[in-house]
mmCIF file of the C-alpha atoms, coordinates in Angstrom:
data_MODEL
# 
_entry.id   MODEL 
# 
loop_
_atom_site.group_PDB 
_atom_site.id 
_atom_site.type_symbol 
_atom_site.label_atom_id 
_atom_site.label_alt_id 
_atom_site.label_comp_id 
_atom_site.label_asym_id 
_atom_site.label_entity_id 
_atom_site.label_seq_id 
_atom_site.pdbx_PDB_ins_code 
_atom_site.Cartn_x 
_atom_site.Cartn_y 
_atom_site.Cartn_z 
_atom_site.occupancy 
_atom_site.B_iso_or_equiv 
_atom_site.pdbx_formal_charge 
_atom_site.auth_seq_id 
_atom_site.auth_comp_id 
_atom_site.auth_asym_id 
_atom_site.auth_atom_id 
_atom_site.pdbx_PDB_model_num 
ATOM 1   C CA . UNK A 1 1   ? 0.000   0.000   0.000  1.00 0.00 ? 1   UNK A CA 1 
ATOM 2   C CA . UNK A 1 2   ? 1.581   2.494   -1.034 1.00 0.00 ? 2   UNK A CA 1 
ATOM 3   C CA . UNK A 1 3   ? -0.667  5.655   -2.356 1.00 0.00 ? 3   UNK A CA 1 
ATOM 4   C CA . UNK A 1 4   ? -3.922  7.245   -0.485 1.00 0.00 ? 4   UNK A CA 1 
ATOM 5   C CA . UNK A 1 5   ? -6.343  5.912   -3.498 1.00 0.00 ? 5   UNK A CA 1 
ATOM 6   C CA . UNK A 1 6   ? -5.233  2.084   -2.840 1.00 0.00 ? 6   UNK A CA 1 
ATOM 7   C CA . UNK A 1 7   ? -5.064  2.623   0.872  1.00 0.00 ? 7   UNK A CA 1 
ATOM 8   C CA . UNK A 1 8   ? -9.143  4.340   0.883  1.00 0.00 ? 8   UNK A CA 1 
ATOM 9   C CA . UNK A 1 9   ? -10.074 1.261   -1.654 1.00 0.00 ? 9   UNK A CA 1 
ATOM 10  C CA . UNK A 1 10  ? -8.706  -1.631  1.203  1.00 0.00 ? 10  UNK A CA 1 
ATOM 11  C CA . UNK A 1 11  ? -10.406 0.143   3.619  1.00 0.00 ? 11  UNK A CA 1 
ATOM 12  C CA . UNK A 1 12  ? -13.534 0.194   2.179  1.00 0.00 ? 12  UNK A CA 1 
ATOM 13  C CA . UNK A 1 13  ? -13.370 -3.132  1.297  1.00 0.00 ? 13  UNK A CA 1 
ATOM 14  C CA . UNK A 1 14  ? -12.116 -4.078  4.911  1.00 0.00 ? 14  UNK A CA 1 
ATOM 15  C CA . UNK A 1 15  ? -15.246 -1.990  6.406  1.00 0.00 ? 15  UNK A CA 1 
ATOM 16  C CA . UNK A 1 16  ? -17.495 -4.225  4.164  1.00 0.00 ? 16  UNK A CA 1 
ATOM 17  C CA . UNK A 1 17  ? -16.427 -7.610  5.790  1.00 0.00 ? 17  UNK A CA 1 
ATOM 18  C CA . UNK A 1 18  ? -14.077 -8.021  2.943  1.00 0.00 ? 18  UNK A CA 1 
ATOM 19  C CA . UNK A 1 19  ? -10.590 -9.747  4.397  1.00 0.00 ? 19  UNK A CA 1 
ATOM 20  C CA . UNK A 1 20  ? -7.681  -7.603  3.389  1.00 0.00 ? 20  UNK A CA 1 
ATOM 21  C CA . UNK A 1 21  ? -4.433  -8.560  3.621  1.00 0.00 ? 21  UNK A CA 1 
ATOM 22  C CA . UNK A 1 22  ? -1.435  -6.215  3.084  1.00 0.00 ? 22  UNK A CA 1 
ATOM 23  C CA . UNK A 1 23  ? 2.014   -5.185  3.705  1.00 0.00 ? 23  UNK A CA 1 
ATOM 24  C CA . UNK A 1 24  ? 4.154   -2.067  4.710  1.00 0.00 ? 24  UNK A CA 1 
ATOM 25  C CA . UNK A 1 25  ? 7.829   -2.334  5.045  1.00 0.00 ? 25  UNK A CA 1 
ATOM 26  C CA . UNK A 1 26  ? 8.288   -0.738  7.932  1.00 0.00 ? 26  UNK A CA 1 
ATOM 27  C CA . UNK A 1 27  ? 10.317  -1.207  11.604 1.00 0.00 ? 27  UNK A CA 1 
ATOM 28  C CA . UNK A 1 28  ? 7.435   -1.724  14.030 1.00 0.00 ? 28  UNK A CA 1 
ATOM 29  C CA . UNK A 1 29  ? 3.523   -1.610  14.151 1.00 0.00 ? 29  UNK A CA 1 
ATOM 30  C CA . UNK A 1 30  ? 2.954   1.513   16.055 1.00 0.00 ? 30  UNK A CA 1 
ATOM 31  C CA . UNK A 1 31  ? 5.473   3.091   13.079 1.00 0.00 ? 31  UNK A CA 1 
ATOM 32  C CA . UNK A 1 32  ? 3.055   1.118   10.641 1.00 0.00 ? 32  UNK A CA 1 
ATOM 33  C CA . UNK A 1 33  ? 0.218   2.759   11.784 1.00 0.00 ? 33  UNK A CA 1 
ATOM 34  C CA . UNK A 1 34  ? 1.508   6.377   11.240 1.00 0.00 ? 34  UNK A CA 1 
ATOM 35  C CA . UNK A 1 35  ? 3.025   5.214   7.920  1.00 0.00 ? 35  UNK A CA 1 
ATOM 36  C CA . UNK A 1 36  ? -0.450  3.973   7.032  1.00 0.00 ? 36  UNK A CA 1 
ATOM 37  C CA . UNK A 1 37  ? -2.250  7.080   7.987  1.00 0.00 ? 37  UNK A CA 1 
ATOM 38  C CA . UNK A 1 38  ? 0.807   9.466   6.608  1.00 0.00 ? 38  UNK A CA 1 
ATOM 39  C CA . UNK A 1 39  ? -1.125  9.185   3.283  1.00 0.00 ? 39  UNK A CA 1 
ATOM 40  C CA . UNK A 1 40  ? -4.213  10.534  4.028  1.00 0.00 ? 40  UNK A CA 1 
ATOM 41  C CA . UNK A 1 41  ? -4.546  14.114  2.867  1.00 0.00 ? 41  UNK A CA 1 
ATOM 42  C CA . UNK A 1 42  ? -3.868  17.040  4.975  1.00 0.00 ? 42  UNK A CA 1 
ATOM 43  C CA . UNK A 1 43  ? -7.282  17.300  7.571  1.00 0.00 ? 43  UNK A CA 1 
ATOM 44  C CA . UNK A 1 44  ? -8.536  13.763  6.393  1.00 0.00 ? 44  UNK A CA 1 
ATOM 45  C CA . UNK A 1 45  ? -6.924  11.522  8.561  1.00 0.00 ? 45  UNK A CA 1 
ATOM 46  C CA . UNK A 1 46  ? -9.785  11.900  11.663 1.00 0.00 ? 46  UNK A CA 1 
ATOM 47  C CA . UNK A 1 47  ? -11.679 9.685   8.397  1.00 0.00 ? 47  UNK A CA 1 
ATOM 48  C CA . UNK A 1 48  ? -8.936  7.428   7.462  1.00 0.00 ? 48  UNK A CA 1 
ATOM 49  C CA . UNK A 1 49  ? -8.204  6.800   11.405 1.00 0.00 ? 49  UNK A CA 1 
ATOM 50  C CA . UNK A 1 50  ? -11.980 6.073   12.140 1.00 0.00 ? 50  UNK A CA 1 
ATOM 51  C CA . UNK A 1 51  ? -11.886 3.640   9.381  1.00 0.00 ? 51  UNK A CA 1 
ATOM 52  C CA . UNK A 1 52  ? -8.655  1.615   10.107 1.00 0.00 ? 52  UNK A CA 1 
ATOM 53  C CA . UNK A 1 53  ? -9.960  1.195   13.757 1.00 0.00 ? 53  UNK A CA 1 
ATOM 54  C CA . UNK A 1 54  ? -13.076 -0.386  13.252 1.00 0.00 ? 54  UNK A CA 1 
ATOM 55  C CA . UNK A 1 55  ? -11.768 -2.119  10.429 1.00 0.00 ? 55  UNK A CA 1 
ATOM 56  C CA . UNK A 1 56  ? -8.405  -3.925  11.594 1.00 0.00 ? 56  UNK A CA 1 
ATOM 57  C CA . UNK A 1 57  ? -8.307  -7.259  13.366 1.00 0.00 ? 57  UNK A CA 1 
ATOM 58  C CA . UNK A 1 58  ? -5.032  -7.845  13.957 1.00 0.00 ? 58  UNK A CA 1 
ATOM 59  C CA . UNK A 1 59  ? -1.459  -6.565  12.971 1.00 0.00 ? 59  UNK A CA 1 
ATOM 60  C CA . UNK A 1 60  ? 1.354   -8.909  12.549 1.00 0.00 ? 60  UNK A CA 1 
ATOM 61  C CA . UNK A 1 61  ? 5.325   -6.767  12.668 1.00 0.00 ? 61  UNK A CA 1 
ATOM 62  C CA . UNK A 1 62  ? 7.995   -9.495  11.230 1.00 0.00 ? 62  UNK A CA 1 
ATOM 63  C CA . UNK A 1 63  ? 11.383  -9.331  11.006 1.00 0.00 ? 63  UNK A CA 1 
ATOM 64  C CA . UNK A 1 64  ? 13.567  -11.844 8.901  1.00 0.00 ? 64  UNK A CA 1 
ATOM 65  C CA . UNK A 1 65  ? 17.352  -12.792 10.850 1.00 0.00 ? 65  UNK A CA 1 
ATOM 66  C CA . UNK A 1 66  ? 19.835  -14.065 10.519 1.00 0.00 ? 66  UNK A CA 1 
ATOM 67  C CA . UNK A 1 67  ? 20.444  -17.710 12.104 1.00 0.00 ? 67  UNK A CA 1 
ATOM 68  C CA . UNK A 1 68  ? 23.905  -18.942 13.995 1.00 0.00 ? 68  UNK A CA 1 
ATOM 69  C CA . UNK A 1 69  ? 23.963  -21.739 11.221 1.00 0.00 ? 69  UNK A CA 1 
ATOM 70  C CA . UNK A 1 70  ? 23.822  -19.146 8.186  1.00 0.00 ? 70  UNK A CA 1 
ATOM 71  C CA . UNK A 1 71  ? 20.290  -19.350 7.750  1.00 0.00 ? 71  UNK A CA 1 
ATOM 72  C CA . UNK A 1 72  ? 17.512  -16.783 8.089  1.00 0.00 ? 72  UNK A CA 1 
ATOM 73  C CA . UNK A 1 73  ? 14.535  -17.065 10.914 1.00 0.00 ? 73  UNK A CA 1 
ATOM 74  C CA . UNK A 1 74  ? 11.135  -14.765 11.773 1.00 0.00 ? 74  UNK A CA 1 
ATOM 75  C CA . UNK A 1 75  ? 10.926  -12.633 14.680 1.00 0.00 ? 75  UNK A CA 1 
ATOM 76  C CA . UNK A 1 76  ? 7.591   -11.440 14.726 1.00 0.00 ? 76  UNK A CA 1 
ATOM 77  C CA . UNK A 1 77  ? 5.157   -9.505  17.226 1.00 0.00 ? 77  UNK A CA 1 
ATOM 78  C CA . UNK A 1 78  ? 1.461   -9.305  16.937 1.00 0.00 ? 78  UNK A CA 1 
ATOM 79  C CA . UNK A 1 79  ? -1.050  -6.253  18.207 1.00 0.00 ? 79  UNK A CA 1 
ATOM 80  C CA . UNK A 1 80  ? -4.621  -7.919  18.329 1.00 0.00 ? 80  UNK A CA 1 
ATOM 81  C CA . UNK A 1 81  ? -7.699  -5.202  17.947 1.00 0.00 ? 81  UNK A CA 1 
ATOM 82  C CA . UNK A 1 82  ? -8.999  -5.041  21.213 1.00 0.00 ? 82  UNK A CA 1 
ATOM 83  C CA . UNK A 1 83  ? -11.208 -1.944  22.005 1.00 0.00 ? 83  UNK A CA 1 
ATOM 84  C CA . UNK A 1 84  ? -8.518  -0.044  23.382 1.00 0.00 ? 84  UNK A CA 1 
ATOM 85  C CA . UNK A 1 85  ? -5.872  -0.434  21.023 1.00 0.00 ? 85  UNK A CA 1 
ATOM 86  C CA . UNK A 1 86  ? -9.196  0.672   18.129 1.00 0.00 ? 86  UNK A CA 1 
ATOM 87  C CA . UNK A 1 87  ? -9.488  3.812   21.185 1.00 0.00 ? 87  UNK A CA 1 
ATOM 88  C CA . UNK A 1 88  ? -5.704  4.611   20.746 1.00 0.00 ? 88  UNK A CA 1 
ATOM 89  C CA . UNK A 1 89  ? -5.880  4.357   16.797 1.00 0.00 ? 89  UNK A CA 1 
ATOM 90  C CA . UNK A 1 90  ? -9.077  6.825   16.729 1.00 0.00 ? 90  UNK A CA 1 
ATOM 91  C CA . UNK A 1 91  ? -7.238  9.121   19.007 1.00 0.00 ? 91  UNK A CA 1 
ATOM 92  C CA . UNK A 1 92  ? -3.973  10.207  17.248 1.00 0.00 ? 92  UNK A CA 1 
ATOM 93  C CA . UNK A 1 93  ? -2.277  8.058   20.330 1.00 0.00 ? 93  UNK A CA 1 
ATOM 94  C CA . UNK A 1 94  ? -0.172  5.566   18.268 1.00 0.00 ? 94  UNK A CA 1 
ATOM 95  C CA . UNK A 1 95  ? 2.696   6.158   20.671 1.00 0.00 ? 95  UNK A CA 1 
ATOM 96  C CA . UNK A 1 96  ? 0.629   4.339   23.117 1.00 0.00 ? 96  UNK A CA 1 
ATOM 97  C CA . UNK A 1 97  ? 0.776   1.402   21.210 1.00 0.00 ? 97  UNK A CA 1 
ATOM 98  C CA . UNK A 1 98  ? 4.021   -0.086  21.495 1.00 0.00 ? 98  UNK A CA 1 
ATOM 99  C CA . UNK A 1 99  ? 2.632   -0.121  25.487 1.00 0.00 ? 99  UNK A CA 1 
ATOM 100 C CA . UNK A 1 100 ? -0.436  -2.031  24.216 1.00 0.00 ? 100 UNK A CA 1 
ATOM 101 C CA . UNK A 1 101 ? 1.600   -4.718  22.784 1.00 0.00 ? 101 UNK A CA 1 
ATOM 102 C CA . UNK A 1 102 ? 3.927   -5.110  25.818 1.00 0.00 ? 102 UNK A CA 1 
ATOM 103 C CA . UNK A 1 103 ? 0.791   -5.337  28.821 1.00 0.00 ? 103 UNK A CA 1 
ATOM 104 C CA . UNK A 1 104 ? -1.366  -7.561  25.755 1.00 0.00 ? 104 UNK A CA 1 
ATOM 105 C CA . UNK A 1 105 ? -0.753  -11.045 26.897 1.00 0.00 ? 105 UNK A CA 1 
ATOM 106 C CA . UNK A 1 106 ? -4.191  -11.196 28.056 1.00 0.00 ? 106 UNK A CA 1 
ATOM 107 C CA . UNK A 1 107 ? -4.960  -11.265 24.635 1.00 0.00 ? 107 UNK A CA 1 
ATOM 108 C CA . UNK A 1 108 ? -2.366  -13.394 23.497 1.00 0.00 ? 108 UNK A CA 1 
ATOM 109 C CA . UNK A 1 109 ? 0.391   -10.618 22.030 1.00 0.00 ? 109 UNK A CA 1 
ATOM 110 C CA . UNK A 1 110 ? 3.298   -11.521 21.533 1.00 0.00 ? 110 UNK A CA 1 
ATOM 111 C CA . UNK A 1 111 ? 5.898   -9.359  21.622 1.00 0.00 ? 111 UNK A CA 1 
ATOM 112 C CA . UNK A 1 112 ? 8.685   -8.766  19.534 1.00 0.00 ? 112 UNK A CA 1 
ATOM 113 C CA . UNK A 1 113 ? 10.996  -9.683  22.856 1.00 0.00 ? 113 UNK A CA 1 
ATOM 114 C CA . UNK A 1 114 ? 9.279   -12.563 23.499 1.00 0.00 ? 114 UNK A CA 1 
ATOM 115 C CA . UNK A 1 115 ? 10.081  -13.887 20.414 1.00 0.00 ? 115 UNK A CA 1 
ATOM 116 C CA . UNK A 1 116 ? 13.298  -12.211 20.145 1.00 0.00 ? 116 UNK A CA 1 
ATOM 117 C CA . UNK A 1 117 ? 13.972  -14.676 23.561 1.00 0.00 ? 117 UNK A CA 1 
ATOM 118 C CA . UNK A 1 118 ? 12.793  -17.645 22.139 1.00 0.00 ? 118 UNK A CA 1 
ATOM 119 C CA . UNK A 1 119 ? 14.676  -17.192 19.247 1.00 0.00 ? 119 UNK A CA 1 
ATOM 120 C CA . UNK A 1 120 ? 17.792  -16.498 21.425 1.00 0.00 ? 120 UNK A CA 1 
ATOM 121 C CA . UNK A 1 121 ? 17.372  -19.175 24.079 1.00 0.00 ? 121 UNK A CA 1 
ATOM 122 C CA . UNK A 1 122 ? 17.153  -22.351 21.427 1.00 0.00 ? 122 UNK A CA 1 
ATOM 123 C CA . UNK A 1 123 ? 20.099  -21.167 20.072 1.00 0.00 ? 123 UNK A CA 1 
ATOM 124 C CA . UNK A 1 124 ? 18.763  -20.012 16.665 1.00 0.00 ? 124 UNK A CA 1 
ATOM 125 C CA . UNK A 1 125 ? 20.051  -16.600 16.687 1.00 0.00 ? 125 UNK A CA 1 
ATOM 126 C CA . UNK A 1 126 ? 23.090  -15.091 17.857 1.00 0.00 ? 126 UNK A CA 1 
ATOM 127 C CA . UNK A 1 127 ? 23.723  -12.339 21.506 1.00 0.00 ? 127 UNK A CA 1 
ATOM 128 C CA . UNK A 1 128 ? 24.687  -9.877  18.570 1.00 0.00 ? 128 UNK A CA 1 
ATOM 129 C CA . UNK A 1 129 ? 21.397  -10.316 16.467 1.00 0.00 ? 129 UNK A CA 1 
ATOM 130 C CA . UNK A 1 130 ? 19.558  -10.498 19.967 1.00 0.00 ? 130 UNK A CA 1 
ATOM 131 C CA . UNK A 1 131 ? 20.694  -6.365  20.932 1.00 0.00 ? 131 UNK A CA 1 
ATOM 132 C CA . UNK A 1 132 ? 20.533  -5.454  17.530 1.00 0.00 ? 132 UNK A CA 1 
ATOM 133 C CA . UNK A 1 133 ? 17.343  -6.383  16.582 1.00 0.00 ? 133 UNK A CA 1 
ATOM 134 C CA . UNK A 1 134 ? 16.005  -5.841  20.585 1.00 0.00 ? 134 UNK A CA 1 
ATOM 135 C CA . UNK A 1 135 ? 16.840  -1.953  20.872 1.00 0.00 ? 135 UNK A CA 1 
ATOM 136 C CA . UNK A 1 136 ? 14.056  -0.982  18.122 1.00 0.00 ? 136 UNK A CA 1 
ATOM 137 C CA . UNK A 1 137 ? 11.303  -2.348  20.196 1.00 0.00 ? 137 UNK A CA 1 
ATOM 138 C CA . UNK A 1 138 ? 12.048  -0.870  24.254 1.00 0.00 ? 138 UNK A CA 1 
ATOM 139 C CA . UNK A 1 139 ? 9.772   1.050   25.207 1.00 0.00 ? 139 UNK A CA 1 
ATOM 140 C CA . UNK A 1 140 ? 11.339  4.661   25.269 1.00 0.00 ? 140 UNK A CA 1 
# 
């Protein structure tokens, strides 16, 4: 998604019960969301933010390392659409969602730590790609 015309058409179809699936290359979901919603034009985004929050299930951040054994793995973190996270989208509060992700286990969120961890304690990815990867997603 890369142009306000495409973004509006997903949206619509996403508010009509339509599954939409799409990607944004970008470093974490609460910088996805601002990406997203960068498009919109100037004074349209209150539309373009209602829209996204009533319309998103889930969000699903994914990073692709590499292994100890030369290979490449997936770190990923998910943010699940519970009503507050669709309250912090509405509300130009996308800041607030990195904090959303971290307290979510409730609701089954991994974070990007927690897989980060898992990754780390099998063995799959190096200390180095642990820090690396790890300082993008504290909570500042």
């Amino acid at each position: 998604m890369r142009d306000y015309k495409t973004i509006k058409i997903a949206l619509t179809a996403a508010e009509t019960g339509i599954l939409v699936l799409s990607t944004l290359h970008i470093i974490s979901i609460d910088k996805n969301i601002e990406r997203f919603l960068s498009y919109a034009p100037d004074g349209n985004d209150g539309h373009m933010r209602a829209l996204l929050a009533e319309s998103v299930l889930s969000i699903i951040h994914q990073e692709l390392l590499p292994t100890e054994g030369n290979g490449k793995c997936v770190a990923f973190e998910l943010l699940v659409a519970t009503g507050a996270v669709r309250h912090i989208i509405k509300k130009r509060s996308s800041f607030h969602l990195r904090n959303m992700i971290q307290t979510g286990k409730g609701h089954r969120m991994p974070t990007m730590k927690m897989s980060l961890d898992d990754l780390l304690k099998k063995g799959i990815i190096s200390g180095t790609t642990y820090e690396r990867i790890l300082v993008n997603y504290e909570i500042r």
